[in-house]
Structures are given as structure tokens and as C-alpha cells.
BAKESE-249873 format. One record per residue (C-alpha): z, x, y; residue in one letter. Coordinates in steps of 0.2 Angstrom, whole numbers, plus 5000, padded with zeros to 4 digits. Layout:
N
ZXYa...
//
This chain:
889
556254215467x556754315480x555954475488x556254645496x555354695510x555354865517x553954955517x554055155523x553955245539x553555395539x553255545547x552555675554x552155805564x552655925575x552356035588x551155985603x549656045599x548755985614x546955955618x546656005634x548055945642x548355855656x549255985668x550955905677x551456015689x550356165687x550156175706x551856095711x551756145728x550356075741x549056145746x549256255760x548356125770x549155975763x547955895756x548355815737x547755895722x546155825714x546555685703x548055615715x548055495730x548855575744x550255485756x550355505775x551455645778x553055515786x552855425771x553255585759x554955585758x555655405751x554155415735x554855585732x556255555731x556255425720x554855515707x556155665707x557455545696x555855515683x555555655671x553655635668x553255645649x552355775641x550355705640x549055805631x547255735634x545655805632x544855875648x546155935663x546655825675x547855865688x549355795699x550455855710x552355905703x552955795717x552255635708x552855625693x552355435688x550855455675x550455265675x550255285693x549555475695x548155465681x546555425689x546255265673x547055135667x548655185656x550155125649x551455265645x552755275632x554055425634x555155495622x556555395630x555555215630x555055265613x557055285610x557655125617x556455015608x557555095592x555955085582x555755175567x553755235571x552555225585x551655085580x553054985580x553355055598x551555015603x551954835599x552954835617x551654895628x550454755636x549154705627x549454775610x549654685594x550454755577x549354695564x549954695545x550654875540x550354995556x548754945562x548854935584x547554825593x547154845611x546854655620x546554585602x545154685598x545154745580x545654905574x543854975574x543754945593x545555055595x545455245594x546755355588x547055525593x548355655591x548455775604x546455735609x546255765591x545355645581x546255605563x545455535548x546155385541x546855385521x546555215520x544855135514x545054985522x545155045539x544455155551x545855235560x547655295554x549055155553x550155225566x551555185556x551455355549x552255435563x553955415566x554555435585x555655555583x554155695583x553255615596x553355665614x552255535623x551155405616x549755375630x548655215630x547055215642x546255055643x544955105654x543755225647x543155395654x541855525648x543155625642x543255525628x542455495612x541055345614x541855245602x543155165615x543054955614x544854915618x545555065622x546255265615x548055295611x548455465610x549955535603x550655675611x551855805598x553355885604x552956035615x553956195612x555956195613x556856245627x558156295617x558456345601x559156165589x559356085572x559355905569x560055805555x559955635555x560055495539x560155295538x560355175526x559654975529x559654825519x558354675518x559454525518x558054425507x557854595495x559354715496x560454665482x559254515475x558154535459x556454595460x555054675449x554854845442x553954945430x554255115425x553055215428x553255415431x554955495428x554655555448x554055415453x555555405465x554955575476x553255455477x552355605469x551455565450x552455655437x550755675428x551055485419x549455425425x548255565421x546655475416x546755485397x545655605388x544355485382x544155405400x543955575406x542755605395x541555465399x541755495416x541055665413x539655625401x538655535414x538255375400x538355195404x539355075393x538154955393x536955085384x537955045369x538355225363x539955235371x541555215360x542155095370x543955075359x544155265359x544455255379x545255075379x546555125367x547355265378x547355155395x548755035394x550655085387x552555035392x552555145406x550955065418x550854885411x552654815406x553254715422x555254715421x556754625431x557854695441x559354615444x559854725460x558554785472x559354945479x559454995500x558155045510x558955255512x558055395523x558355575527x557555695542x558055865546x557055935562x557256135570x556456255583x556856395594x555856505607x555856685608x555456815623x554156925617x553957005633x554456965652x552756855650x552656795633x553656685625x553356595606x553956435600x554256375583x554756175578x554656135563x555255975554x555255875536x555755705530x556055585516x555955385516x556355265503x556155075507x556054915495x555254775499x555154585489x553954435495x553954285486x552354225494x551254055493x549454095492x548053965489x546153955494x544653825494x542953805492x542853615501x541953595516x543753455518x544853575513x545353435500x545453515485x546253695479x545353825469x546753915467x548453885471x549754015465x551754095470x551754275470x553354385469x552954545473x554254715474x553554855482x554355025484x553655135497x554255315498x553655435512x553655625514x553155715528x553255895537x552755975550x552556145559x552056185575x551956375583x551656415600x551256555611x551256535630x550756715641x550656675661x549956515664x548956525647x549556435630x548856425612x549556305600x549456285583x549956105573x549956085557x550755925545x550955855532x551255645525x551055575509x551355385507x551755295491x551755125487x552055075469x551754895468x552654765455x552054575454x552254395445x551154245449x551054075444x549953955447x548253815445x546653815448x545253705452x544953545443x546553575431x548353505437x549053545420x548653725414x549653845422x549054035423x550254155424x549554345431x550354495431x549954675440x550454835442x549754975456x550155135461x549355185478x549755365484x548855415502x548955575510x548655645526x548455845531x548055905548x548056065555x547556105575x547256245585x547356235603x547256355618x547356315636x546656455647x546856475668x545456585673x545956575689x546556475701x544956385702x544456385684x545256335668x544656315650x545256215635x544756245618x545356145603x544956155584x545456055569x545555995551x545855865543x546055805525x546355615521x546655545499x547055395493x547055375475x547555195465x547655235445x547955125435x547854965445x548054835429x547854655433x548354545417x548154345416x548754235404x548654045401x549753905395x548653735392x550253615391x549153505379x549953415366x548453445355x548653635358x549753725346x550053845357x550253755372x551853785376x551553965377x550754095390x549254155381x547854285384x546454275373x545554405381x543954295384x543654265404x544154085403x545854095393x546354245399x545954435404x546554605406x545754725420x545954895426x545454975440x545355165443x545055205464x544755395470x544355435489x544455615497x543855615517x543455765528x543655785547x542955935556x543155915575x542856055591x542656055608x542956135624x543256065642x542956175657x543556135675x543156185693x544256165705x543256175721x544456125732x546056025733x545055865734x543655895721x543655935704x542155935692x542155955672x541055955660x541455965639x540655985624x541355895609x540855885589x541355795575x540955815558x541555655545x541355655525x541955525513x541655535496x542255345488x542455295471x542955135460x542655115442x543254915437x543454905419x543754725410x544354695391x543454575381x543954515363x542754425351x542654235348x543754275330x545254355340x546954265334x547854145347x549654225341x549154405344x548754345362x550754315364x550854475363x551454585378x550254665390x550554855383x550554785365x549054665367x548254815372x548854945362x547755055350x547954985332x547454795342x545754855350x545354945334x545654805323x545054655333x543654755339x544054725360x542554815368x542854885387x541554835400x541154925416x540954775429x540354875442x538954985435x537854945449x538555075462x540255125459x540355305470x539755325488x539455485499x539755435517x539255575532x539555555553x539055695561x539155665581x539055775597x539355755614x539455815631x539955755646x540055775665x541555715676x542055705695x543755695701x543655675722x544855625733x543855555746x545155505759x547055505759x546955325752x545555315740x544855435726x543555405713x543555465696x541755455688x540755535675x539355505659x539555555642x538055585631x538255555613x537155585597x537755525581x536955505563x537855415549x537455375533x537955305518x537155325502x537855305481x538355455471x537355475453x538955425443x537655405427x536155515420x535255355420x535155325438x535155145443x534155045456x535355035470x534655005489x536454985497x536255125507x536355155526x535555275539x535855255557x535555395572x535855335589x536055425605x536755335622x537255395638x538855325643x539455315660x541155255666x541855255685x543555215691x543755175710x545755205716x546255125735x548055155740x548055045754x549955075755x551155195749x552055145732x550154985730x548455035724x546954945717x545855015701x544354955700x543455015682x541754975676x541055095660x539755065643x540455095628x540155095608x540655035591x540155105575x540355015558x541655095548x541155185531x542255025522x541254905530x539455005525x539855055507x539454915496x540754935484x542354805479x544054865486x545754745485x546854735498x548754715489x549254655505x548054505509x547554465490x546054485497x544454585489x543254655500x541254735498x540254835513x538654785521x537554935520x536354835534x537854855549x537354945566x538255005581x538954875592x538954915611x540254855625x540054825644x541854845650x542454775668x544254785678x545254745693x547054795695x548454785709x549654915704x551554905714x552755065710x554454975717x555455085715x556055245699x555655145684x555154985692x553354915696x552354765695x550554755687x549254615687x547354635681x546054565676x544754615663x543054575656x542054635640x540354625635x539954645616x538354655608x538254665590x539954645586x540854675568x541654525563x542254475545x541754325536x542254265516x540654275506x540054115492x541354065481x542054225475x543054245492x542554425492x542654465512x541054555520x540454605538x539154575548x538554585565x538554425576x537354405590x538654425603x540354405610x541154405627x542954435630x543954415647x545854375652x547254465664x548654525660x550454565670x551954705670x553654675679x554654815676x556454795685x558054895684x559954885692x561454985695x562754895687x564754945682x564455125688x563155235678x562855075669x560955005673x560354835667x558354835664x557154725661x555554745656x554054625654x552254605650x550954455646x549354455640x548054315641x546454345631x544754245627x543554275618x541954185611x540554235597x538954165605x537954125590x536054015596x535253945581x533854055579x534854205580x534654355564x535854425553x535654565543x536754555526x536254635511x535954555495x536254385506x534754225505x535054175525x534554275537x535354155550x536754215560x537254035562x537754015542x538654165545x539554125561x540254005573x539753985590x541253985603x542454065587x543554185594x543554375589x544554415572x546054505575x546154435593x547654335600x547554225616x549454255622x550554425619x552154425629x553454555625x555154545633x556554675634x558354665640x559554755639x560854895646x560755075648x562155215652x561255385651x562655475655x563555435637x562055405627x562455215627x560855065624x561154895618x559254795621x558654645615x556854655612x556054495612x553854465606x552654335605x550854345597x549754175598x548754145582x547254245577x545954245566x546354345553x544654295541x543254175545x543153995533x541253975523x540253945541x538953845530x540053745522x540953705539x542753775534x543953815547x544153995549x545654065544x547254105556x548954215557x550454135566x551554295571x552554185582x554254245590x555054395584x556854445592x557554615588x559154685594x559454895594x561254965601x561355165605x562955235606x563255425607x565055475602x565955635598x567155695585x567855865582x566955925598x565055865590x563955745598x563255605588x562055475589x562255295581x560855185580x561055015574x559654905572x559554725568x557354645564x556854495563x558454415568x557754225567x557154255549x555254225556x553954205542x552354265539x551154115539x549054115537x548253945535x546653855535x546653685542x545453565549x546953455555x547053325541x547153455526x547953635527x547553785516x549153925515x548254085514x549854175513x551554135516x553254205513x554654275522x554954455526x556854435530x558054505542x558154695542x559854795544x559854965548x561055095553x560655295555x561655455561x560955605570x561855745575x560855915584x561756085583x
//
């Protein structure tokens, strides 16, 4: 068995749509007194010349945040200049990490993890404790099973900046636990250009290896359904009608003759999984209006087509020892994940005034193949052999409007608007398992059989819809007073709706039905003239609560100081005040309504403050001291109590309607060293108090994964940045870049602490949780290493890019059974990218060549008390080739 392993980038966007942005030069001459701008440390005059200098060699990267903060053009250093804690990729770090999208960018800043397909965690805190924003936007996520977007949707080559701020401010939303990232788009061309670029990559354990297929749509290949998997007329029907199944006046064989067929339920080999292939073609120009006005077009569009195979190990246990397996099964699973995307961005700039209008466009496809065999509990001679077949098609729409205004030279207003549309929609997820006994006695025991009972065999099928709103406004207003003082205040609102369905259907054929027809196919076992003459009913598992409406509505305002109290130190400080109402609460899917309680209601108001003190107690050294409150809400996935499966885990997961809002104390020190253009030296220390906190744990013997709040959690470490460059071999530079993380963090669980899960006997955080576990998600050491040389002048890059992530938790083991939680390894990983511009016939080109996972690492999750181990998930993703051309005209 072997296994591709691609999985799609993607795409995106466009045009920089900025919030209120953060203004780089607006003012680039001093003030006639010579005092800084607001925002900025100043430098004794004598001192001026040698940091100029050297910030004149650094281009700063286009930033767009909300509220206005501004710096000086002479300083050009946004890690340094900006008055909080940030990390910042530009366009050309984005570039020389070779990475295909941000989030595998992200992975190189300090601090942040990658977890599973585009998910970026800040110090190890979980995804709902990292915002994402693009342009100062907020962006609804088109997948259930998280709260923010997988930033592997957006490929690098329409992002300007990507800006992480570690330390909060009232700018931002409250919901800020490890920190914001914020994608900055491409502003408007300087010139008119066309881009073309194309690649082609092979996976050395799936490109040109067998895999698994079905056939599916006639387009499935542009990840768009054809129309293939349409819910059938009679299924279309019931949903209509309102009627239960178990009423018994449903005609159940009508509907459960029209669902399975060839095209959805017949898993096929393929001897030769094809190359991963992609295509991106990008344009603008800018236009003179007028003397004054000037509008800007980009637009761009994109196509991706990766394969991916993992033959994985997957077992779990319900032992307290660990000694025995319930399950204990090999999985080969081919996905193929195709991505669109586009994007158009218009913009008008009149004075010092601009108005920017975003707007894109991705849709992401995974259509999913898989073969498992394996034993359960108590039998180490009957083998089960399942089969499945799942179509998941997200997609992502965003358009934003904004408008930056100088009133004066003393006032300026930013205004921002947007919508956004996430859907994800999984037809036809069939799940088939059939069973060979081996017994002599058995005369079918040589053969895979599926009775269609529940114990010899089963056939599901699972039909998911979800469609989210995101309406977002807001407005930021700033007075300059004078050169060393700056106030703003904002107003922002955010209006969230989810609707979320699943409807879980199971097959079930009387006592009478005939072992040989069990032999049958999946599509033929299921096919019309069989349920009609074996009389197989349909049952709804899941008639309980099977749709949910979820709502967040939240507005805020805020108050900020910027004040440069002396030439050496400043102090940024303000208080946010945020009221939010979110609920939760199931959709009559049935003119019977049932009993269900699983809802939620929460509405919360905090006030927020945050303060960041800057001492520059010598030019090119400064000190940050940060100190702020923050929140966390509960995610509408983790509130809805509703089953959703995770293909990628094998992991099935339900809400808890009971959640509430976690709140955060955050503490920091920093000594910040800006040696030289490109080169500096970081060390901090940080410290985080969580109350409340959302952690994971595995529910009974169904290992269905829930949430719930544990008591508390406290999480501290330091972290360290050495960034290093020399001229070497003429224009030739050799850089280093390195960063290490150190993170701890404990649960604090007393024995008498609550816990609030519904439908759950214990109220006893304890059976929930362990004292002194670490936070899920949360690594103790992150080192990321780059090394490489760099000739700007030719467009000529060869790095060696070089990460570490300690183990995590990835899922907690049955606390009352005393099972070891669950952990990822992620180990080492050593890429190596090489740049290399070149010209033939007078055109410039750019090849990239790309080589992943060079030491073949694995993907490991285990369970283990150190005398038995449990695999949770094993296999190995392979080493990735890529090569790609890009050309601009």
C-alpha cells in the first residue's frame, strides 16, 4: 500500500483592501521642531545618521491594521517601530521561505506552530486563541471544526505582509489569547503587469504509486459537482415533509433505493497516481484620472490540483493499561484536493485620501478514497474490512470596502465594511464495513461479508450542509495633537450567523437476509431491486437534533493613547469595551418537534485594557514591557451538539452546549537589539493566565471527542530571535535566521472543582481533566532555523529551512479511567528552496525549485503509559518535489 499526499493550496485574494492602516511615511519629514511622530521612539540628534542609513537599505512592507498608528519614513523597521509586540513577514521573507501559502510561511516566525491542514498557533495556544484577519477584516471560517480560516487558503503570492502581534491592544477584537495575524493584500500597482506562473510536483510515496479512486462527477476534476450528487428525489422529498422515520409512515426503500450507485460507492485502484499540476495568472495597472486621482485595478485567478496517499496505522483503547485494542486497523486513503480561487481588488487614491475595494473568491475540494483493514476488541481472528467515500467542497467569498480619510493634518478617519460568506457541504459521505470471520465452521468465512446488521456488517451515509454569514463595520478616528501624542477611539461590529446541518442515515436488513447477497458490491448491495426485495429499512440515527442556528452579534468601542513621553521612552495604552451575545439553538427539521435542551445563550460584556511600555535606552536596544486582559469564546463547533467527522483524524466529534467564555491575563518583557539592516537579536519572556479554558477531552467508549471548561491553566516560557546577515562573494549575502521557543503550561484541576457538560453524569472537573496536563495544541520547544544565500541583484536564493515542534497534545486519554492523554510528535522537518531568476529571449524568469520533507519524517500520534503504546495515527507523508515558472510582462 502506498499513498499520495498533496493536499491543495490555494488562493486568493487581491488587492489591499486595508483597514485603517497603519500609515508608513505619511509625514516622512520631522517635525519642524524635531521631535518624532507619535507612535515612534526618537534618537539623539548625533545618533540620526548611522540608523538611517541603515533603515534606508530596508523597504518596509505594506501593513494594514485597524486603527492608525504612525512612524516616521526615516524608520522603516516595523518590528521595531510598532508600538506592540510583532513579528513581520514581507513579501520578500514570504519569498524566500519558497512556501506555497502563508500558513506554511507562518510556521517560520517564533512562536508559531502549523497544526494539521493550515491551522497557525501562537505559543501553542489552540486555534481558538489565534485571530485571523485579512486587512483588519475579520473572515468566517468554511470549516466546521474550527473557528478561524486555515490559512493555507492563501497563497503568498497575493499577500503583501503577514503581521503577527503578540501583545494585545484595544484596537483589536477582544478575542486575542495567543495573538492576531493579519494578512495584508497587495496594494495597488506601480505599474501596469501580467503574471503567469505554473508548476508541477511529485510526492515520492504517491506520484506514480497506486492509490484509491471513485468516479464520482464527470467535473469532478474542476472540484465543482457536475450535479452527480444532487440529493435524490425521494430524499429530497423527506427532508421537505417535515416527518420523522421512526413515525413509521416514511417509505423508507423509496429514498434508500436512490442513494448509493457506481458513481459515490464503488472504490477503485489506480495503478498511477498522477502529479500534483497548478496554474496562476495575476494582472493590474494604475490609471491618472486627474493630476490628483489615480485608480488601481489587480486582479488575479488560480487553479491547483494535488494528490495525496497515506497508508496510516490507527488504533485506540478503552484500558485504563492501555493493554488491550478496541480497534486496530491500516488505512489507505487517496485524496485529491483541487483549489480555485480569484480575486479583484479596485482602488482609488485622491490627495492623501484612498478607498479600496476587495473582493475574492476560493473554493476548496477534497474528494476522499479509502481502504481499511483491521480487528477489534476481544477478536484476533475476524477481520473487518471498511470502505468510504467523501466528497467535501468548502468555499470562501469576501468582499471589502475600505476608505482612509486625512481630514487634516491633525485628523484622519478610517472606515471599513465587509461580507463574508463561508459553505461547506459533504454529500454523500458513505461509510461501508464488511466482515470475514475466518472460521472453519463458517461457510462463508473466507469471504468479506456485510449482513447489513450492526454486528456483521453496516452501511452509512451522511449528508452535511453548512452556510455562515459575517457582517463586520467599523470606523477609527485619530487626533494628532502634537507630534508626541496621539489619541483614538473606534467603534467596531460584528454580526456572525451559522446555520449547520447533519442528517446520519444507517441501513439495516432483517434477520432473513441471505449471507451470499451480502458478497455483493457496495453499490449493488445497495441497489434498488435489493432493498425492495429484502425489505432493508433506512434509519435516521441522529433524529434528536440534526440542524442548528448559531448567532454572535458583538460591538465595541475603544480608547487609545499613543505618547512619546521622552526621547527614550513612549507608552502605548488604551481599553476596549466589548458586548457580545451568542447563541446557539436547533432548527425544527420535523413537524413533530422533539425535546431537545442542547442549546446555548451567553451575553457577556468586559472592559479590556491593554498597555505597552517602550524604553530605548540606547539607539538601535529597547525594552517592551506589555501587560493587557483578554478573551476567549467557545466556537459555534464546540456549542452545537451535533456529530461531525474529522477525515483527517478519524476522529468524530459533538459540542457542548454548556461552554462559556474563557478569560486571559497576558504579561511580557522583551529586550529588543536592531544590529544592523536585516539583523537583530530578541529575547522575552511571557506569562499567561487562563480562566475557564476550552480544552478537548474523548468522551465514554464511543471516542467521540467533546469540550469542556477546565478550572484553569497558566502558561509562561521566553522565547529568542537572532537574525544575522553577511556580504559574501560580491552582491552575494549569507543569512541566518533563528528563533526558539520555550513553552509551559499546566491545567490546574483541585478535586472539588465543577464542570459543566451536557448530557454528562460527573459534574467533576477532575474526571474530566488532569491536574498539571499541558494545554492541547501546545508544544514545549519550537525552533526554526534558516540558512541559506541570497544575490538580489539576479533573483538568486538557495535556503535550507530547518523546524522542530516538541510533542503536543493533540486529544486527552479517558481522565477517569486514568489513560494517558494523547500526543503528536512533529519532530524535525528540513526543507531546501533554490530561486534562480534567468533570461531567455530578453524575458525575465523565475524558477523555483522546492524540495519537503527531505528526511521522509512521519507523522506519528500515540498514547502510551511507557510499558504499552497506542498509535492513534501513523503514516508517512513522503518527500515533496516541486518545480514552478513565473514570468511578468
Amino acid at each position: 500500500m502506498t499513498k499520495p499526499m498533496g493536499l491543495a493550496r490555494l488562493l486568493l485574494l487581491t488587492s489591499a483592501l486595508v483597514a485603517p492602516s497603519i500609515a508608513w511615511a505619511q509625514a516622512t519629514t520631522p517635525d519642524s521642531a524635531g521631535a518624532p511622530a507619535a507612535g515612534t521612539t526618537a534618537e539623539p540628534q548625533d545618533q540620526a545618521a548611522e540608523p538611517a542609513a541603515q533603515d534606508a537599505q530596508e523597504a518596509a512592507p505594506d501593513v494594514s491594521v485597524p486603527g492608525e498608528i504612525v512612524v516616521t519614513g526615516r524608520r522603516t523597521n516595523v518590528v521595531r517601530d510598532m508600538p506592540q509586540v510583532v513579528s513581520v513577514l514581507s513579501s520578500a521573507d514570504i519569498a524566500r521561505t519558497g512556501e506555497g501559502d502563508i500558513a506554511g510561511a507562518l510556521s517560520r516566525v517564533t512562536g508559531l506552530s502549523v497544526v494539521g491542514n493550515g491551522y497557525v498557533y501562537v505559543r501553542g495556544l489552540g486555534d481558538r486563541y489565534s485571530l485571523a484577519l485579512l486587512n483588519g477584516s475579520p473572515l468566517p471560517s468554511p470549516e466546521p471544526l474550527k473557528r478561524v480560516v486555515p490559512l493555507d487558503l492563501f497563497p503568498t503570492n497575493v499577500v503583501s505582509s503577514s503581521l503577527v502581534q503578540k501583545s494585545y491592544s484595544a484596537n483589536y477584537p477582544g478575542e486575542f489569547g495567543g495573538g492576531v495575524i493579519n494578512l495584508t493584500t497587495n496594494s495597488l500597482p506601480k505599474e501596469g503587469f501580467l503574471t503567469v506562473s505554473g508548476g508541477v510536483g511529485a510526492n515520492l510515496v504517491t506520484t506514480g504509486h497506486f492509490g484509491y479512486v471513485y468516479a464520482g462527477g464527470g467535473k469532478d476534476w474542476t472540484g465543482y459537482d457536475d450535479g452527480t450528487r444532487d440529493l435524490p428525489p425521494a430524499l429530497a422529498a423527506y427532508f421537505a415533509s417535515g416527518a420523522r422515520i421512526s413515525s413509521g409512515t416514511v417509505d423508507t426503500q423509496a429514498i434508500g433505493g436512490q442513494l448509493a450507485n457506481a458513481n459515490n460507492s464503488l472504490v477503485q485502484k489506480q495503478k498511477h497516481i498522477g502529479p500534483n499540476w497548478s496554474l496562476t495568472l495575476s494582472g493590474g495597472d494604475t490609471w491618472d484620472i486627474s493630476d490628483d486621482v489615480r485608480l488601481g485595478l489587480i486582479a488575479t485567478g488560480g487553479y491547483s490540483n494535488k494528490w495525496t496517499t497515506r497508508d496510516a496505522i490507527q488504533q485506540n483503547s478503552l484500558n485504563s493499561d492501555l493493554s488491550d485494542l478496541e480497534n486496530n486497523f491500516e488505512r489507505v486513503s487517496t485524496d485529491n484536493r483541487i483549489v480555485t480561487n480569484a480575486l479583484l481588488g479596485l482602488g482609488l487614491e485622491f490627495g492623501d485620501n484612498k478607498i479600496r475595494w476587495t473582493n475574492l473568491y476560493v473554493h476548496d475540494t477534497l474528494k476522499r478514497a479509502r481502504i481499511g483493514i483491521g480487528k477489534r476488541h476481544g477478536n484476533t481472528v475476524t477481520d473487518f474490512m471498511q470502505q468510504d467515500t467523501a466528497w467535501y467542497e468548502r468555499q470562501l467569498i469576501d468582499t471589502q470596502m475600505v476608505g482612509e480619510f486625512k481630514l487634516s493634518p491633525e485628523f484622519s478617519l478610517d472606515l471599513r465594511a465587509g461580507y463574508a460568506n463561508s459553505k461547506r457541504k459533504a454529500p454523500d459521505e458513505f461509510t461501508y464495513e464488511y466482515v470475514r470471520t475466518n472460521a472453519a465452521a463458517d461457510l462463508y468465512g473466507a469471504y468479506f461479508v456485510n449482513r447489513l446488521n450492526g454486528n456483521s456488517g453496516d452501511a452509512t451515509v451522511s449528508y452535511s450542509d453548512l452556510n455562515e454569514d459575517l457582517y463586520s463595520a467599523g470606523g477609527d478616528f485619530t487626533w494628532k495633537l502634537d507630534p508626541a501624542l496621539s489619541l483614538s477611539v473606534g467603534y467596531a461590529y460584528l454580526n456572525q450567523k451559522r446555520d449547520s446541518s447533519r442528517r446520519d442515515f444507517q441501513f439495516n436488513a432483517p434477520s432473513t437476509f441471505p449471507t451470499a447477497v451480502g458478497m455483493l458490491r457496495p453499490d449493488l448491495l445497495l441497489g434498488s431491486a435489493i432493498i425492495d426485495y429484502y425489505n432493508i429499512a433506512l434509519v435516521e440515527t441522529n433524529e434528536g437534533a440534526p440542524a442548528f442556528h448559531a448567532e454572535l452579534v458583538n460591538h465595541a468601542g475603544y480608547f487609545r493613547e499613543n505618547w512619546q513621553i521622552t526621547s527614550e521612552i513612549s507608552l502605548d495604552a488604551g481599553i476596549r469595551y466589548e458586548t457580545a451575545k451568542e447563541t446557539v439553538v436547533p432548527i425544527a427539521v420535523f413537524s413533530t418537534p422533539g425535546g431537545s435542551t442542547a442549546a446555548t445563550s451567553l451575553d457577556n460584556d468586559y472592559w479590556l485594557p491593554s498597555a505597552t511600555a517602550t524604553w530605548q535606552f540606547q539607539p538601535g536596544m529597547q525594552v517592551r514591557l506589555n501587560a493587557s486582559k483578554t478573551i476567549a469564546r467557545p466556537q459555534f463547533r464546540e456549542l452545537i451538539f451535533q456529530f461531525y467527522f474529522d477525515p483527517d483524524t478519524n476522529r468524530q466529534y459533538r459540542g457542548n452546549p454548556l461552554l462559556k467564555d474563557s478569560e486571559l491575563l497576558n504579561l511580557e518583557a522583551r529586550y529588543e537589539w536592531y544590529i544592523a539592516p536585516e539583523q537583530r537579536f530578541t529575547v522575552a519572556g511571557f506569562y499567561k493566565r487562563i480562566d475557564n479554558p476550552i480544552e478537548a477531552y474523548i468522551t465514554g467508549d464511543t471516542f467521540v471527542t467533546s469540550f469542556a471548561n477546565a478550572p484553569k491553566a497558566d502558561l509562561y516560557g521566553g522565547e529568542v530571535e537572532l537574525s544575522k546577515k553577511w556580504q559574501v562573494l560580491g552582491q552575494r549575502s549569507l543569512i541566518a535566521i533563528a528563533n526558539y521557543t520555550y513553552t509551559k503550561s499546566k491545567l490546574k484541576v483541585e478535586a472539588d472543582d465543577p464542570v459543566s457538560v451536557y448530557g454528562a453524569a460527573s459534574t467533576k472537573a477532575s474526571d474530566f481533566f488532569r491536574d498539571g496536563a499541558p494545554l492541547t495544541g501546545q508544544s514545549d520547544h519550537l525552533v526554526n532555523f534558516q540558512f541559506g544565500l541570497e544575490d538580489k541583484a539576479s533573483l538568486s536564493q538557495q535556503t535550507f529551512i530547518l523546524s522542530y515542534a516538541s510533542k503536543r497534545v493533540t486529544s486527552r486519554g479517558l481522565a477517569n479511567s486514568g489513560q494517558p492523554d494523547v500526543f503528536e510528535y512533529p519532530g524535525f522537518n528540513l526543507d531546501f528552496v533554490a530561486r534562480q531568476g534567468v533570461t531567455v529571449a530578453g524575458q525575465q524568469f523565475d524558477v523555483k525549485f522546492e524540495a519537503r520533507n527531505i528526511t521522509n519524517r512521519k507523522y506519528k500520534e500515540t498514547q502510551s503509559n511507557g510499558t504499552n503504546t497506542v498509535i492513534y495515527n501513523r503514516y508517512s507523508p513522503g518527500t515533496t518535489l516541486n518545480l514552478s515558472l513565473s514570468t511578468t510582462f
